[in-house]
DRENBA-693828 format. One line per field, with one value per residue (C-alpha): residue number from 1; residue in three letters; x, y, z. Coordinates in Angstrom, 1 decimal. Layout:
// residues N
n: c(NUM	...)
res: c(ala	...)
xx: c(X	...)
yy: c(Y	...)
zz: c(Z	...)
// end
This chain:
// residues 437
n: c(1	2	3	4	5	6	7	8	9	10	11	12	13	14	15	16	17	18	19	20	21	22	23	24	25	26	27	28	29	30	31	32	33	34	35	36	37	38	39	40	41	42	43	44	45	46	47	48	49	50	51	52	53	54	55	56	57	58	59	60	61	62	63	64	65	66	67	68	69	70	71	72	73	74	75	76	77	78	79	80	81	82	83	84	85	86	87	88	89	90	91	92	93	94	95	96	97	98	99	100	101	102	103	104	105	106	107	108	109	110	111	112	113	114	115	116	117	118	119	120	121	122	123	124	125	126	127	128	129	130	131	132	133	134	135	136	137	138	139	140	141	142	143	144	145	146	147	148	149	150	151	152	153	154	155	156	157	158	159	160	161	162	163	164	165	166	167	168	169	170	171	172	173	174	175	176	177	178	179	180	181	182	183	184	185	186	187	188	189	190	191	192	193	194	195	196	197	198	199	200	201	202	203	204	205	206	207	208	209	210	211	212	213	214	215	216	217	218	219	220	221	222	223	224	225	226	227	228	229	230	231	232	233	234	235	236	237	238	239	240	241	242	243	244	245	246	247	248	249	250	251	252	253	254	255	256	257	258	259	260	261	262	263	264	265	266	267	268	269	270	271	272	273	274	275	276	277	278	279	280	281	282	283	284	285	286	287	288	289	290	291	292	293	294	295	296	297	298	299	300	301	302	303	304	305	306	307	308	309	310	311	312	313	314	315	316	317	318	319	320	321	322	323	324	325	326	327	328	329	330	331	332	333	334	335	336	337	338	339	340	341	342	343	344	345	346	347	348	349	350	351	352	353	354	355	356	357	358	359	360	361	362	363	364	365	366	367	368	369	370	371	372	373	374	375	376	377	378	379	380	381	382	383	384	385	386	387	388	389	390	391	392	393	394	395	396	397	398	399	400	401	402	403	404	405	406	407	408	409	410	411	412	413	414	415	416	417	418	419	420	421	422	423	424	425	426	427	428	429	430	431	432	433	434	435	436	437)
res: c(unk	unk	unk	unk	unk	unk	unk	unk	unk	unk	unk	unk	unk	unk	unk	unk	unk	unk	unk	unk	unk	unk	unk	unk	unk	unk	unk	unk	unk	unk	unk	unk	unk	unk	unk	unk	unk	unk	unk	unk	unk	unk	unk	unk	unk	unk	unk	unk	unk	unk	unk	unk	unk	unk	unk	unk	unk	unk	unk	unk	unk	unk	unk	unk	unk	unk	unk	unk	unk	unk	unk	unk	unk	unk	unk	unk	unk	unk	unk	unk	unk	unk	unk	unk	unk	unk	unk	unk	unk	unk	unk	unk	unk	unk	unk	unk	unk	unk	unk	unk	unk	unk	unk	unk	unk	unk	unk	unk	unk	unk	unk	unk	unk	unk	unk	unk	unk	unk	unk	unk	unk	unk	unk	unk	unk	unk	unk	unk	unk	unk	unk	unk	unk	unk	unk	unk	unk	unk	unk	unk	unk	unk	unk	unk	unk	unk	unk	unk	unk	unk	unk	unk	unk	unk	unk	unk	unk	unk	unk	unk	unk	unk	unk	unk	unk	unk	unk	unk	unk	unk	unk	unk	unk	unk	unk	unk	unk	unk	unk	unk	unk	unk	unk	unk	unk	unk	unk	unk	unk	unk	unk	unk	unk	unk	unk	unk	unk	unk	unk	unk	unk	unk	unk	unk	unk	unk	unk	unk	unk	unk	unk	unk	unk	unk	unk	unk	unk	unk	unk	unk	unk	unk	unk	unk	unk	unk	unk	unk	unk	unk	unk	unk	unk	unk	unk	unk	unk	unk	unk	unk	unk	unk	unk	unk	unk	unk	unk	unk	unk	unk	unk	unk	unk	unk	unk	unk	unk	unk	unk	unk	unk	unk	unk	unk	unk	unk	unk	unk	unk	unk	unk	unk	unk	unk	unk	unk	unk	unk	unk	unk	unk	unk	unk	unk	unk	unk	unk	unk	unk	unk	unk	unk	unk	unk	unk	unk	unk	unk	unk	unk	unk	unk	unk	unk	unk	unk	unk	unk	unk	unk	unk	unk	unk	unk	unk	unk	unk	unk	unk	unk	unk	unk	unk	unk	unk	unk	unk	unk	unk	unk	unk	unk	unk	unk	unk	unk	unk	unk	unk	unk	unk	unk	unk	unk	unk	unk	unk	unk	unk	unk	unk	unk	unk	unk	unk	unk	unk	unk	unk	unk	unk	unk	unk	unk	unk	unk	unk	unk	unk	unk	unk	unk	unk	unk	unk	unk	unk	unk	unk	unk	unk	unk	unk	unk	unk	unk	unk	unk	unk	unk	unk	unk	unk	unk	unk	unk	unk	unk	unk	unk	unk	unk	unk	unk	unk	unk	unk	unk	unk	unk	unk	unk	unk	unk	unk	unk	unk	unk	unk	unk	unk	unk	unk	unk	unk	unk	unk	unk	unk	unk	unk	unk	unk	unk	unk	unk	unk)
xx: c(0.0	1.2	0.0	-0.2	-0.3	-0.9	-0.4	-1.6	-2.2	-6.1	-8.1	-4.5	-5.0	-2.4	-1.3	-4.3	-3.7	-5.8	-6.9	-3.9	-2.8	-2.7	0.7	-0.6	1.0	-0.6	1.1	-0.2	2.4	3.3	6.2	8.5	10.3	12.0	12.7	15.7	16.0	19.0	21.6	21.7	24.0	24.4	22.4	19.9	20.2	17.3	15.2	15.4	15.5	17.3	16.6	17.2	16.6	13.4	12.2	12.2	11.0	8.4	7.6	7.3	5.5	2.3	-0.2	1.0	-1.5	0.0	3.8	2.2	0.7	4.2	6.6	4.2	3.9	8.0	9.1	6.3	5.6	2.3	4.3	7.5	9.4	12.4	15.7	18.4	18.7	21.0	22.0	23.5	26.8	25.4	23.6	22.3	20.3	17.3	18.4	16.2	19.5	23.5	25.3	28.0	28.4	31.2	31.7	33.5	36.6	37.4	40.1	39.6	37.1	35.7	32.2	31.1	27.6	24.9	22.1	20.2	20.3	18.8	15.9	14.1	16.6	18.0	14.1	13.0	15.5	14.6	10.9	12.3	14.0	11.6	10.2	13.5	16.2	19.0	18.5	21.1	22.7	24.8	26.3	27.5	28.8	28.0	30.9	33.5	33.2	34.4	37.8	38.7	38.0	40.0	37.3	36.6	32.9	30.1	29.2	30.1	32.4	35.6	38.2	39.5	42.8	45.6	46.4	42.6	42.2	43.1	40.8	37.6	38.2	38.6	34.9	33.5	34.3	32.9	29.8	30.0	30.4	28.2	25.3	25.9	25.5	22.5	21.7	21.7	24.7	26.2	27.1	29.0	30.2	30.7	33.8	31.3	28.3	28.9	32.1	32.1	29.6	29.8	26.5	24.7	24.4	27.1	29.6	33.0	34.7	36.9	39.5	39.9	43.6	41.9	39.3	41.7	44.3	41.6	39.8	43.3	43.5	40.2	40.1	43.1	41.1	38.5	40.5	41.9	38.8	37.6	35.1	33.2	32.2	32.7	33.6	32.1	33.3	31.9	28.7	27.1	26.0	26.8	28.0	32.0	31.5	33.8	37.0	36.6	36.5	38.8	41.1	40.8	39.6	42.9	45.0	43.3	41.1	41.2	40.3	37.0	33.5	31.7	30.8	27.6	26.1	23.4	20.7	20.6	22.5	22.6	20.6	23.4	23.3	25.7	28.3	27.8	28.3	31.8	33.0	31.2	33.4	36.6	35.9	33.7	34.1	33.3	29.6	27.3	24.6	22.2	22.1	20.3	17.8	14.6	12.8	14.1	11.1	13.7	14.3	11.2	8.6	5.5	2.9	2.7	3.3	2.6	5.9	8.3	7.4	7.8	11.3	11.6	10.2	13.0	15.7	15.2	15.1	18.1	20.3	19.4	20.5	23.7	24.7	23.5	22.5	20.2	18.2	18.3	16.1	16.6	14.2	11.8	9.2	8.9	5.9	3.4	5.6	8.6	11.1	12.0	14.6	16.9	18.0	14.3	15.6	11.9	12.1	9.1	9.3	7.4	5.6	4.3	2.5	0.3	0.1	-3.2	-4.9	-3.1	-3.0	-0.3	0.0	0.7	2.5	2.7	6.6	5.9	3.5	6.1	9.1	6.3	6.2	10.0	10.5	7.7	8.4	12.0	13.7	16.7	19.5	17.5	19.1	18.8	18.3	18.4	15.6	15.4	12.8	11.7	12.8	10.3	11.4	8.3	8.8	11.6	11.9	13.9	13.8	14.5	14.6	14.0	15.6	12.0	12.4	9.3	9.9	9.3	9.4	8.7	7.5	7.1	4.9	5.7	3.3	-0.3	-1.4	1.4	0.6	3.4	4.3	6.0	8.1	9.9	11.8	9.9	6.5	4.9	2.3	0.2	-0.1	-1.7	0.4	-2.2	-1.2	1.3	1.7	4.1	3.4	5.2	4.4	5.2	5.5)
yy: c(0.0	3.3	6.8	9.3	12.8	16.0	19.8	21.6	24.7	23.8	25.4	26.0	22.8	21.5	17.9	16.5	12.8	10.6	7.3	4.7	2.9	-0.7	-2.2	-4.1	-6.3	-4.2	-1.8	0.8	1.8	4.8	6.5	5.0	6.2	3.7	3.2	0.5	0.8	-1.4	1.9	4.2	7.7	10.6	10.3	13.4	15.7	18.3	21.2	24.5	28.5	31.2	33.6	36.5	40.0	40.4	37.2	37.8	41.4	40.3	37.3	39.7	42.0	39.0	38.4	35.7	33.3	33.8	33.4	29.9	29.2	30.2	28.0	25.4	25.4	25.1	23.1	20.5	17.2	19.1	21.7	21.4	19.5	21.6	21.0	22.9	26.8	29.9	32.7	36.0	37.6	41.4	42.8	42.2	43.7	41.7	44.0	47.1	49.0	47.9	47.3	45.5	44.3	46.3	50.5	52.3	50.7	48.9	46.3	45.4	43.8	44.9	46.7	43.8	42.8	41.3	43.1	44.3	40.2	39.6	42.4	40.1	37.5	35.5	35.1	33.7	31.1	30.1	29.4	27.3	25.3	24.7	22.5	21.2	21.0	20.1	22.4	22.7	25.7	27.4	30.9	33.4	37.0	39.4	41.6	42.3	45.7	48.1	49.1	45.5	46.3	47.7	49.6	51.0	50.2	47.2	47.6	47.5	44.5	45.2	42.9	41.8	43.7	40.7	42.4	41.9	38.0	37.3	40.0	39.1	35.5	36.4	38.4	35.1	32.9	35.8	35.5	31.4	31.9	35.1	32.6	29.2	31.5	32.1	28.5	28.2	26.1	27.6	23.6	25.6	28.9	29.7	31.7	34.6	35.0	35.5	36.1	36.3	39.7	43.3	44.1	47.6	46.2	44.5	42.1	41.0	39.5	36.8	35.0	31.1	32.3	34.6	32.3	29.4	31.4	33.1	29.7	28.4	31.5	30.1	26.6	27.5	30.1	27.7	24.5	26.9	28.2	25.0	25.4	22.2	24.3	23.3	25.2	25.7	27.7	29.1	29.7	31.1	30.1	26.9	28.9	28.5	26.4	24.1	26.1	27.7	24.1	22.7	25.3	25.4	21.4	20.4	22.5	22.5	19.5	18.6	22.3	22.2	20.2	21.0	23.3	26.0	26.7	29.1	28.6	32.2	32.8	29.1	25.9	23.4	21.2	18.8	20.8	19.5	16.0	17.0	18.2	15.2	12.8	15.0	15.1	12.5	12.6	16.6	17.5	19.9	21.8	24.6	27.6	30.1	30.6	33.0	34.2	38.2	40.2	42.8	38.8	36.8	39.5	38.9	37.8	33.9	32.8	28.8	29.3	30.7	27.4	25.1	26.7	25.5	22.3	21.6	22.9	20.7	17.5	18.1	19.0	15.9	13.7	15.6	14.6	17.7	16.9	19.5	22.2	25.7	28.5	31.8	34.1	31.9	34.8	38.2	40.8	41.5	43.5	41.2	42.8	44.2	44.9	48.3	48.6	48.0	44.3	42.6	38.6	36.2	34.1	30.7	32.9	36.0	38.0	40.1	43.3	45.0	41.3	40.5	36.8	34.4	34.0	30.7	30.7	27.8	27.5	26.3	23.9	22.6	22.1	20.2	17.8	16.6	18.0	16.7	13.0	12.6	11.8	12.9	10.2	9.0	7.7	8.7	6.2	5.2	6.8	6.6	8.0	8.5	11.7	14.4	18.1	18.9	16.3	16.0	13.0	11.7	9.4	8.3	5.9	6.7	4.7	3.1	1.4	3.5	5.0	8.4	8.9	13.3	14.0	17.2	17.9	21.4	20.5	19.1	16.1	13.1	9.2	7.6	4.1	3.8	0.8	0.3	-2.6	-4.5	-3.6	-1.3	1.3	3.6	7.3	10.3	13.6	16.7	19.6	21.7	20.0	17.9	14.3	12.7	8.6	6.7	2.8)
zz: c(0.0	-0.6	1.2	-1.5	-0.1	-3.2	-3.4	-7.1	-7.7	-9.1	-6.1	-4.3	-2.6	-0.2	1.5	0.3	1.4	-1.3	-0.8	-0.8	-3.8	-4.0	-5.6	-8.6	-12.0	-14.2	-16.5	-18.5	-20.8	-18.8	-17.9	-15.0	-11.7	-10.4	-6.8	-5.4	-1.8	-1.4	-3.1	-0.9	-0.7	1.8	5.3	5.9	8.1	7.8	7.5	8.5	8.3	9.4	12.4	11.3	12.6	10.3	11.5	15.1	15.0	13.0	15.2	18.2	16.8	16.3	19.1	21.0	19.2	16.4	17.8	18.9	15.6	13.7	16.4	15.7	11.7	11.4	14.7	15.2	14.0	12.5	11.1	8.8	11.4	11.3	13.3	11.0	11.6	10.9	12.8	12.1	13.3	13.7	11.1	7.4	4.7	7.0	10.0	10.9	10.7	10.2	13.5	15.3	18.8	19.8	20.4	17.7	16.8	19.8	18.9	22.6	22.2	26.0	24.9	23.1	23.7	22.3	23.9	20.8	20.0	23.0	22.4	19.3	18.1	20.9	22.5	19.1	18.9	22.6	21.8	19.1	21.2	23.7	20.6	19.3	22.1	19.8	17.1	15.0	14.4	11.5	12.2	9.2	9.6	6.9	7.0	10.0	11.7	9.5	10.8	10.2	6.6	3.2	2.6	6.2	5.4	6.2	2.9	-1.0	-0.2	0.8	2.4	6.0	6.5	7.1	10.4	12.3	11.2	14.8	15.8	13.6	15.0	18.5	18.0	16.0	19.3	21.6	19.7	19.9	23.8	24.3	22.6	24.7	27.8	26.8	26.6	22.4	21.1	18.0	15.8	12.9	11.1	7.7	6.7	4.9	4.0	-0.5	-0.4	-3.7	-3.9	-3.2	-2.3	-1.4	2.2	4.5	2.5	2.5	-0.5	0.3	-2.3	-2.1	-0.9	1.8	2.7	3.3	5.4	7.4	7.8	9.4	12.2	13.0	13.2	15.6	17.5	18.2	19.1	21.8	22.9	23.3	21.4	19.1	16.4	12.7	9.6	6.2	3.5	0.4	1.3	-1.9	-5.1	-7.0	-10.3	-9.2	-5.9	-7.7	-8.1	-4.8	-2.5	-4.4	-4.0	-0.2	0.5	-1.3	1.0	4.4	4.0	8.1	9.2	7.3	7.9	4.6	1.9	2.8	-0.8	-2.2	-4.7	-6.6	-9.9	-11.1	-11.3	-11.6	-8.9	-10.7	-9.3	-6.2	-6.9	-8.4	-5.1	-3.3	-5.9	-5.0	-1.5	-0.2	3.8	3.9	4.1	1.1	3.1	1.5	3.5	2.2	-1.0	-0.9	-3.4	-4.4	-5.6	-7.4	-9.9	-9.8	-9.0	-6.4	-7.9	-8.7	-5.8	-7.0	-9.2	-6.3	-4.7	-7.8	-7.4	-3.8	-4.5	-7.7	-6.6	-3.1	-5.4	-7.6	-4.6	-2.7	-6.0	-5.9	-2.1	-0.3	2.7	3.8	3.2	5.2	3.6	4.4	6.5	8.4	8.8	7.2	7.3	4.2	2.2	2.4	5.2	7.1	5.0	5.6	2.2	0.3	-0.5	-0.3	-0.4	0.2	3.4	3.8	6.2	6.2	9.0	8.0	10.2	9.1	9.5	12.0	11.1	9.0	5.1	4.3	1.4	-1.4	-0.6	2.8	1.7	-1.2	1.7	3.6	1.3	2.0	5.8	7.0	6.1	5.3	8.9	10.4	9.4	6.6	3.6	0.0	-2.3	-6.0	-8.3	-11.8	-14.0	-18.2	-19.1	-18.6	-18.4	-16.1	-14.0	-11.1	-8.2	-5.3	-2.8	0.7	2.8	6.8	9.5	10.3	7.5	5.5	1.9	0.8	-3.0	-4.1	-7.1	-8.9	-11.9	-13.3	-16.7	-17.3	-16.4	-16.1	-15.8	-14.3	-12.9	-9.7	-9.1	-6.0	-5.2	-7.7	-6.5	-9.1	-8.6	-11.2	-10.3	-11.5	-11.3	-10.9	-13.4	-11.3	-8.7	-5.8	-4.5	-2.1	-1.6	1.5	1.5)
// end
């Protein structure tokens, strides 16, 4: 028997579970996925979004039925099941305004603080982990303060002066430490956030030479602290993720856990498998991918989430192991944002309402998070080629089978064999299926 649970966009209907299919001999002459348990590849590791400073203002700035209502649609069993996160080292373009968390240029490092963290941020990620104790948690800085900087600016890029790499690493563990004391255990930091990008908000750029010598200073700067924290570099888009771990995995290959990747720019999630073949006992994880209003526009909402939905299924065929998306809450208008860039959120909270927008994205994530376990295992899927139709398949450590689907065309008829045992199945016109045997 197989569950069969549907979102399409006729009616916007979402996790529509349908009556179960029965496993039968006969075949139609359709098109095949193929299923075989017995191949597997990388082990999951989850869901999740990050807590950024729009998140939690917005979050606090709900009725407290609604704060339930959002803790419980992303950190419940009922919800998205999430137990990845991200946090942010000071501010970003989703900060009210830029800051740091020290005074001035105090290479001292004695006035740092992270009491404007604590006013939105810090009590968001708390309620989260009344739900999830063991939360797992990536940390990324934006840009260092910027005396640290060529440029003497958090913005338009810039680079960490050679003389304060001891400095910005010192400030990185303070932030590690400053966090556990209040009870939230920081698992790993990435080098920079895009290092790769001068943005009109805070950004560093980093080469693959600068990147690997900074990510030595702190490797060393945490072993002394004491501190169990891994490292990931890159941490942007897939377009030259190649060139850039391979340049600093071939060097430094014990000082770094994994590879942090993004999902704007470029589709090509075949990259990924190259550095997976290279480098086979370091870890792929996607940390951050929203959708930009300034590039896709607002207004079909259905296709943002068909983007969520593909680019989730041709990542996990190419060893990434899983899937952080970017702000887990934003309000109506897409921010807070301090430089006007607008993004949509699973989640929006609208202010005038007063109430949540459920957007089709968060139903499309649903349809892996919600089934596909921690420490599952992906396994072998095949399928007739079909441009409008993407699949991918786990198996979770109970044993049970979860096979996604997504249709991005009109009406498909496939069969679904796994292990031998065959299945006919209608796809909906724009829509995501996910199976369970």
């Amino acid at each position: 028997m197989v569950r069969v649970i549907r979102s399409f966009r006729r009616n916007n209907t979402f996790w529509l579970e349908t009556k179960p299919l029965e496993f039968t001999d006969e075949y139609y002459g359709n098109k095949l996925i193929v299923v075989n348990s017995k191949k597997t590849y990388q082990t999951h590791m989850g869901f999740g979004g990050a807590f950024t400073e729009a998140a939690a203002v917005t979050f606090w700035e709900a009725p407290a039925k609604v704060q339930a209502e959002i803790i419980a649609a992303y950190f419940t069993e009922a919800g998205l099941n999430y137990n990845l996160g991200r946090t942010t080292i000071h501010s970003t373009d989703f900060s009210e305004r830029s800051r740091t968390y020290i005074e001035g240029n105090d290479e001292s490092l004695a006035s740092f603080s992270l009491k404007e963290d604590d006013q939105a941020i810090v009590p968001f990620i708390k309620q989260a982990l009344e739900k999830v104790p063991s939360l797992w948690l990536l940390a990324s800085p934006w840009s260092p303060p910027a005396f640290m900087k060529t440029n003497q600016d958090l913005y338009y890029g810039g680079r960490l002066k050679k003389d304060y790499y001891q400095l910005w690493a010192q400030y990185i563990v303070k932030y590690i430490k400053a966090m556990a004391e209040r009870g939230i255990k920081i698992s790993a930091v990435s080098i920079q956030n895009e290092p790769a990008a001068t943005q009109v908000w805070e950004s560093c750029l980093y080469s693959a030479e600068e990147e690997k010598e900074f990510a030595k200073v702190l490797y060393q700067t945490l072993i002394e602290a004491e501190l169990d924290v891994k490292i990931l570099i890159w941490d942007h888009n897939r377009d030259i993720l190649i060139e850039r771990a391979h340049t600093v995995l071939r060097e430094i290959p014990g000082y770094i856990w994994g590879v942090a990747y993004h999902w704007y720019v470029s589709e090509d999630s075949e990259n990924l498998s190259l550095i997976h073949e290279l480098y086979p006992n370091h870890h792929l994880l996607f940390t951050e991918g929203c959708v930009e209003y300034s590039v896709f526009g607002k207004e079909d909402h259905w296709k943002n989430a068909e983007f969520y939905g593909r680019n989730i299924i041709k990542d996990s065929l190419n060893y990434s192991e899983g899937f952080i998306e970017w702000n887990l809450l934003l309000n109506e208008e897409g921010g807070p944002n301090h430089v006007g860039n607008y993004c949509e959120a699973p989640l929006f909270f609208d202010r005038k309402k007063q109430s949540l927008i459920y957007n089709p994205s968060y139903y499309y994530i649903g349809h892996f998070s919600k089934y596909i376990k921690l420490g599952a295992k992906r396994i072998q899927i095949s399928q007739t080629a079909d441009s409008q139709v993407y699949s991918t398949a786990y198996k979770n450590p109970d044993g049970s089978i979860i096979v996604v689907i997504q249709n991005e065309g009109y009406i498909k008829e496939f069969t679904l064999i796994v292990d031998g045992n065959a299945v006919n199945i209608s796809l909906p016109d724009r829509s995501i299926t996910t199976c369970i045997i």
